[in-house]
KEROKOL-766093 format. One line per 2 residues: number of its first residue (from 0); their letters; for each residue y, x, z of C-alpha. Coordinates in pm, 1 decimal, always signed. Each point is the difference from the previous one (the first is absolute). Example, Ala and Ser with C-alpha at 12.3 -4.5 7.8 and 13.67 -1.06 7.14 Angstrom:
BEGIN
0 = as = -450.0:+1230.0:+780.0 | +344.0:+137.0:-66.0 $
# end
This chain:
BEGIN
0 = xx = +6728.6:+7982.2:-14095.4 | -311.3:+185.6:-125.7 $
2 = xx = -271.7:-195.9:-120.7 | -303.5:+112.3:-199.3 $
4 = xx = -341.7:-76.7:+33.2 | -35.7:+81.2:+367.2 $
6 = xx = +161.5:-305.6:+155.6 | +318.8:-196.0:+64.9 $
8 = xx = +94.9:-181.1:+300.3 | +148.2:-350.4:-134.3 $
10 = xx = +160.5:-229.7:+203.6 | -25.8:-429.2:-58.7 $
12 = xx = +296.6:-121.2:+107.2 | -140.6:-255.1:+189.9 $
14 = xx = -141.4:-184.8:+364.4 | -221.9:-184.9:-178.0 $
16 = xx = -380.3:+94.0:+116.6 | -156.1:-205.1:-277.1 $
18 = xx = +221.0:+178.7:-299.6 | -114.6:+349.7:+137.8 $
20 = xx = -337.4:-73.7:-41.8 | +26.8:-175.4:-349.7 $
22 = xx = +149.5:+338.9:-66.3 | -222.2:+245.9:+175.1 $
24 = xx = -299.9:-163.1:-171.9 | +157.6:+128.4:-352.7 $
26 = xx = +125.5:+317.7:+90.7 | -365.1:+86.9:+96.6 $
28 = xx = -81.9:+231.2:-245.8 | +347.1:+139.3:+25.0 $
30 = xx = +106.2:+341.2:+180.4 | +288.3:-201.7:+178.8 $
32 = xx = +40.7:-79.5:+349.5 | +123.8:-332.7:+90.6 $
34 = xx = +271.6:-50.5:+264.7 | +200.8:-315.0:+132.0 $
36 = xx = +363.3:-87.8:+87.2 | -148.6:-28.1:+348.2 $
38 = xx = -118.1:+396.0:+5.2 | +402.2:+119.7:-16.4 $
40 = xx = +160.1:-118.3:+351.5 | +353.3:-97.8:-53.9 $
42 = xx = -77.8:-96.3:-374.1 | +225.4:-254.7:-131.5 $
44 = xx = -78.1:-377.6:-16.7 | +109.6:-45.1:-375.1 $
46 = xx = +226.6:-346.1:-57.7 | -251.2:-160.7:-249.6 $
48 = xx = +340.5:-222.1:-123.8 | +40.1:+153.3:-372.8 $
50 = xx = +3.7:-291.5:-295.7 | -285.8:+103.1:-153.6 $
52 = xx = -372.7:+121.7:+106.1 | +85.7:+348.5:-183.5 $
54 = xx = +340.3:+59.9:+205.5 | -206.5:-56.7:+366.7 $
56 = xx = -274.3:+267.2:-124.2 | +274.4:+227.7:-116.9 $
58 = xx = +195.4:-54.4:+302.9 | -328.8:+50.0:+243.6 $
60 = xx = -114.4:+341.8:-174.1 | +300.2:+163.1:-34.9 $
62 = xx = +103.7:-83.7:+349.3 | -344.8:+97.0:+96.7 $
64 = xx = +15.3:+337.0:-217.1 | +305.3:+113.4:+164.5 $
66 = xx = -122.8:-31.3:+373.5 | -302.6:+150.0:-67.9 $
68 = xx = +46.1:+273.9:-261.0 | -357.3:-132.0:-158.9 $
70 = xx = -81.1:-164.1:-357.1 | +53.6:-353.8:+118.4 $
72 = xx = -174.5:-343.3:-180.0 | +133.6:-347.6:+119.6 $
74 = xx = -58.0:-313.0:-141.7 | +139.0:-370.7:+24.2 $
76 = xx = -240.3:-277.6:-112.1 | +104.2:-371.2:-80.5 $
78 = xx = -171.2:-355.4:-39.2 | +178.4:-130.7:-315.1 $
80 = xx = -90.9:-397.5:+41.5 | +106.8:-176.0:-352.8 $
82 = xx = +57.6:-334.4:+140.9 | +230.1:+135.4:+263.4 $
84 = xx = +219.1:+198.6:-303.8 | -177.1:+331.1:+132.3 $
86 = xx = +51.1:-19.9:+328.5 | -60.4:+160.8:+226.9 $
88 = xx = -30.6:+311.3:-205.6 | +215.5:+238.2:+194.0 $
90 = xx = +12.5:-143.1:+322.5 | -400.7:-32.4:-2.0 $
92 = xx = +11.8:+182.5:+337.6 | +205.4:-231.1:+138.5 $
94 = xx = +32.6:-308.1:-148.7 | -51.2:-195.9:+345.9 $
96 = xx = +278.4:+207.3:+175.8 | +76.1:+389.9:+81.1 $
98 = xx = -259.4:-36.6:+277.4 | -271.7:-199.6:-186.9 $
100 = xx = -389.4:+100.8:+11.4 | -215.2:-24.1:-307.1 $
102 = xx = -178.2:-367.5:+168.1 | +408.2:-52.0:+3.8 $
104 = xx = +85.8:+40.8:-352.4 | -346.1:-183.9:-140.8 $
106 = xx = +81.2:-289.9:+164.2 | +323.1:-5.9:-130.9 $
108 = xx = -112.7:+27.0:-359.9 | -269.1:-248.3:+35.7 $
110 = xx = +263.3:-263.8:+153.8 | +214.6:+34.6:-288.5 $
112 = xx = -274.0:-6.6:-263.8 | -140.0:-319.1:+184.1 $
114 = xx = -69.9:-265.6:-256.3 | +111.9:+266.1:-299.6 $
116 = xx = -240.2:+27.1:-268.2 | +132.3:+275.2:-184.9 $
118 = xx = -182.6:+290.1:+270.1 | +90.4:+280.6:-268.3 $
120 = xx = +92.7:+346.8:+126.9 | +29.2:+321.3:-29.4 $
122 = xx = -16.1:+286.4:+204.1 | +243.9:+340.7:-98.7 $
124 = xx = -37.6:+343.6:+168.2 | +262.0:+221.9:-82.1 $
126 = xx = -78.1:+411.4:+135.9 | +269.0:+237.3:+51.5 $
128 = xx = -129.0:+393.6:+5.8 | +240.9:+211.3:+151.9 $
130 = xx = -124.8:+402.9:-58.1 | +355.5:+136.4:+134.7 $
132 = xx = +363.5:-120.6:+65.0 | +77.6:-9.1:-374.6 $
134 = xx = -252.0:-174.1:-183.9 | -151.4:-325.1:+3.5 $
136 = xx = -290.0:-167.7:-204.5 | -94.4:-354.3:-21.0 $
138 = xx = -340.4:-196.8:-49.7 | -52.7:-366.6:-29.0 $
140 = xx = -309.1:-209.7:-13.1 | +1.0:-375.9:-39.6 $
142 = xx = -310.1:-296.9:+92.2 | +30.8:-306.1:-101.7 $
144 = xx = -239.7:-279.4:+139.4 | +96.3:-357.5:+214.5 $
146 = xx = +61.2:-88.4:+349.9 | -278.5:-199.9:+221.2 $
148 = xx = +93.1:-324.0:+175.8 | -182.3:+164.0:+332.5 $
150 = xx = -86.4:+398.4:+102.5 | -377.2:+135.9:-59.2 $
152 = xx = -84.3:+338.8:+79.5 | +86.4:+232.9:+310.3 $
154 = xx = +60.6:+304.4:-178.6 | +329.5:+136.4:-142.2 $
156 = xx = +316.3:-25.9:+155.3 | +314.9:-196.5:-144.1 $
158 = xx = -51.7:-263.1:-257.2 | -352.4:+90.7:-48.5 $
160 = xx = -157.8:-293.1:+155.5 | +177.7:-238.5:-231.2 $
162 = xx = -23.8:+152.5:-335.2 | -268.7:-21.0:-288.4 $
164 = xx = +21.0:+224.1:-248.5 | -0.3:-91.1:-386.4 $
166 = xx = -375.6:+9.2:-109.9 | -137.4:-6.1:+360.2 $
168 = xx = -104.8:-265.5:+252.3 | +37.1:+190.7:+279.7 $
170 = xx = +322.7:+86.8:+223.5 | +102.4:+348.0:+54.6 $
172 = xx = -80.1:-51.7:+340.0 | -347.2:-75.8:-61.2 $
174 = xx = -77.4:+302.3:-262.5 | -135.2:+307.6:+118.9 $
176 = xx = +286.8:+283.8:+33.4 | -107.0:+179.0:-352.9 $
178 = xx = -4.6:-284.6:-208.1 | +337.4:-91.6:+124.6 $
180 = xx = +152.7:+283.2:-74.9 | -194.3:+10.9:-344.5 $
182 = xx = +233.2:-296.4:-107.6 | +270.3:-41.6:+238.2 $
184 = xx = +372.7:+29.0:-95.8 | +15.5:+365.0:+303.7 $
186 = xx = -332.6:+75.4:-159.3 | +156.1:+41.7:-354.2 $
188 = xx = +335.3:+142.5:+122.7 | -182.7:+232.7:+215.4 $
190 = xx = -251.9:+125.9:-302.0 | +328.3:+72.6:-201.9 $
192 = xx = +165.9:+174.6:+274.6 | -367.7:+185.2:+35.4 $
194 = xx = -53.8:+113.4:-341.8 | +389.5:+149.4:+33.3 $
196 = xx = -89.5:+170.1:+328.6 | -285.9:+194.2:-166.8 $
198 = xx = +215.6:+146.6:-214.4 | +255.4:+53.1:+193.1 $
200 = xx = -213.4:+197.2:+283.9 | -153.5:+228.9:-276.0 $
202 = xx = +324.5:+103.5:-99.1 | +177.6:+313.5:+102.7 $
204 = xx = +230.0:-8.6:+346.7 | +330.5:-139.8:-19.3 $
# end
């Protein structure tokens, strides 16, 4: 795969519309062009049913990376709830049932929260960079901040509605795109995977 200052296709392994844009907005400035699962007909739907947040991500970009031939990022984010012993961390996505919606999985958490005072959480983003069929690099960025007894804002996607970060009154949901991805736990995983990328396009083909 040559890459050098000209350009890189890199594929997100992911559906999700609101991730790609989170993304697109950073790679701005970038020479990279930005492609989804959803570009590659036939590409496979990645079991997201690893242990841990970093063994989904691995799983999706190397599956990703070997249907497609192309440098492949995938990620797997999770709501880490302290009164509810981190849950539901890993199975954030679908913590109301394989089928569930985002509205789904909300009301879920706010039902078992109901009457909880501890509303401490934390959200974890784990990245997993896949540049070719033999390597793999990992980035991880962490927010901490409480849950809301209701939703405010229409913004986001996920969680976003619910959470409050630490030092902020506002829900992701409600904050304008670039200030929540100046603090937020994809934000900081995606600024580390960033600063990495830089370097890695400038160097010489491999």
């Amino acid at each position: 795969m040559e890459k050098s200052s000209h350009g890189v296709t890199l594929v997100l392994a992911t559906r999700n519309p609101g991730k790609a844009v989170e993304l697109q907005a950073l790679l701005a400035d970038l020479p990279v062009m930005l492609r989804l699962a959803a570009d590659f007909p036939g590409a496979p739907e990645v079991p997201e049913d690893a242990s841990t947040l970093e063994g989904n991500a691995a799983r999706k970009a190397r599956a990703l990376q070997a249907f497609t031939g192309l440098p492949t990022l995938a990620d797997d984010t999770g709501l880490e709830v302290e009164a509810l012993g981190g849950q539901p961390g890993v199975h954030s996505a679908r913590f109301a049932g394989p089928q569930a919606t985002d509205a789904d999985n909300r009301a879920l958490l706010l039902q078992r929260l109901q009457g909880v005072e501890n509303r401490r959480a934390r959200f974890r983003t784990v990245l997993a960079f896949a540049p070719d069929a033999r390597t793999l690099h990992l980035f991880e960025g962490v927010c901490s901040g409480w849950i809301l007894e209701e939703e405010r804002g229409s913004g986001g996607f996920g969680y976003d509605s619910l959470f409050v970060p630490e030092g902020y009154t506002q829900t992701f949901a409600e904050m304008p795109l670039a200030m929540k991805n100046r603090i937020s736990h994809r934000g900081q995983a995606l600024r580390a995977f960033l600063s990495f990328l830089r370097t890695w396009l400038n160097e010489p083909g491999g």
